[in-house]
C-alpha positions, 0 to 999 in steps of 0.5 A: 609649453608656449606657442613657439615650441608648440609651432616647431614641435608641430612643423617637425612632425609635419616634415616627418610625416611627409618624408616618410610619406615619401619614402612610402610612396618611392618605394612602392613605385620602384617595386613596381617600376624599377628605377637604375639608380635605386637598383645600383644602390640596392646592390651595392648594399646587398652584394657588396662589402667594403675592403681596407685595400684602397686599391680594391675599395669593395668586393662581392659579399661570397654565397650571396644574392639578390634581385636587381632590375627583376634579375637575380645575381648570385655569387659564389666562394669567390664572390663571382656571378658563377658556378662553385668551383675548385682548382681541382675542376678547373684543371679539367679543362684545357683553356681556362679563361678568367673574365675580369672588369666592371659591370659590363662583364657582370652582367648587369641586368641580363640573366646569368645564363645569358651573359657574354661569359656564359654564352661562350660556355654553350659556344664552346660546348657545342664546338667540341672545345674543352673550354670554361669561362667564369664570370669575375666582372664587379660593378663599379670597377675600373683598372687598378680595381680589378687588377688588384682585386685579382692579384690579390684574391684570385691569382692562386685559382688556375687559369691559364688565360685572362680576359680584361674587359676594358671599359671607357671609364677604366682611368677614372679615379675612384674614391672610396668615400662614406656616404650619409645616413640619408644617402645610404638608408633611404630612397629619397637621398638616392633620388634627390643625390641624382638630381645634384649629379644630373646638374654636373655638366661633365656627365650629360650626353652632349658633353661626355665628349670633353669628359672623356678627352680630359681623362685620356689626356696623357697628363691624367694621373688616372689613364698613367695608374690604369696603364701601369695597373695593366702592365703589372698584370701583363707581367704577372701573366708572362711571368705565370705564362698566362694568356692575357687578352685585352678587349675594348668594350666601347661605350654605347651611351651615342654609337653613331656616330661614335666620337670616342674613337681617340679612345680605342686608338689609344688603347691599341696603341698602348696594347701594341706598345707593351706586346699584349694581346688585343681585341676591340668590340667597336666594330661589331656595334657600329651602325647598331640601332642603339635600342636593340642593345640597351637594357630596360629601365634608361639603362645604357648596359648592354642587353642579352642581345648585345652580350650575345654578339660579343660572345659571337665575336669573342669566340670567333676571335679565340677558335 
């Protein structure tokens, strides 16, 4: 064997050993010290599965679990973060609300027990109210996913009423693309594909202003297809005689002061245009310190304080 191939053979090895050394070492440290982006990665891996319905993308894996940022979501039949349940109990219930959107409703990072949809459950208890809530909220998620994911897996479940959670970044466009073998099975891919992404000038705080003015322009294909995806649930509920209510979640990366008004005006405006019910959550997080509301971990989701008092407003809202 000569030199060179020894040489090469040897600086392979050397680049090996040191990812893998890497690997080791990230792993741990995130064991200890969960990291937001490696524990998105987890549960993407662990609780969700790929559909062939474009409009769709993924859905929760049914009866499973896991932990994530030390906080354990689980999914039943439905693949909701939820109880079992059946159109038999439902009906025992007067109002029966269904909870759709992202990651906010889901839940992300708070326990089960005290998120928004729970917490009305306990409100409604003790007021005496024959009410349920159930928890249908998916991470990664926006308009046409969660509207679809319904009319298509959840419509024949019998609830007489439908809370959207609406979130700023619902008329994104989603692309359902593969990611590479480094990306999907190691920690080091999952780090250094952040890394690129924080170089994206669209996503940093002091820029998210122009990001969100260009995908609420009215000639963005994603705010047209989340408004028709909206108006095709709005018709099914009339039509189903279903109560729909579309609650404006705002976004609490930089509440105050908050330039994301445009947003929360546009939405009404849209919900009093097509007769749909309405609810914005802005003003209860004005002038909120943002570290009160905030989860662990550089994680901007709502904490169970911030899950607690949309849960208050809510339920004030519907009693």
């Amino acid at each position: 064997m000569s030199k060179n191939y020894l040489s090469i053979i040897l600086s392979v090895f050397s680049i090996c050993v040191a990812i893998l050394s890497c690997e080791i070492i990230l792993r741990v440290k995130h064991s200890i010290i969960p990291n937001y982006d490696i524990e998105m990665w987890k549960y993407a891996k662990q609780l969700k599965i790929q559909v062939k319905d474009k409009n769709i993308g993924h859905v929760h894996v049914p009866n499973e679990q896991g932990i994530f940022q030390k906080t354990n979501i689980s999914t039943n039949s439905f693949g909701q973060r939820d109880i079992d349940y059946d159109n038999n109990y439902l009906e025992k219930f007067e109002k029966r609300f269904l909870v759709i959107g992202s990651s906010i409703p889901l839940g992300w990072g708070v326990d089960k027990e005290k998120t928004f949809s729970n917490q009305l459950n306990y409100k409604s208890i003790k007021n005496g109210k024959n009410w349920i809530f159930i928890n249908g909220g998916i991470g990664n998620y926006n308009s046409t996913r969660y509207v679809n994911n319904y009319l298509k897996n959840w419509k024949d479940l019998k609830f007489n009423n439908i809370i959207i959670t609406y979130f700023v970044n619902d008329t994104e466009v989603l692309n359902n693309r593969k990611v590479n073998f480094f990306i999907e099975h190691t920690h080091i891919g999952v780090v250094l594909w952040k890394l690129l992404k924080s170089f994206d000038s669209n996503l940093k705080k002091e820029n998210l202003y122009d990001y969100y003015k260009r995908i609420y322009d009215e000639d963005y294909e994603g705010l047209k297809v989340a408004k028709a995806e909206l108006l095709k649930l709005k018709k099914h509920c009339d039509i189903n005689k279903i109560r729909c209510i579309l609650i404006n979640m705002p976004d609490i990366h930089q509440l105050n002061p908050y330039r994301l008004k445009f947003i929360n005006e546009k939405i009404q405006n849209f919900a009093e245009q097509n007769d749909i019910e309405y609810l914005d959550l802005l003003p209860i997080f004005e002038n909120v310190d943002e570290n009160k509301i905030w989860n662990k971990y550089q994680d901007p989701h709502p904490n169970e304080y911030a899950h607690k008092i949309i849960s208050r407003k809510i339920f004030e809202y519907l009693n």
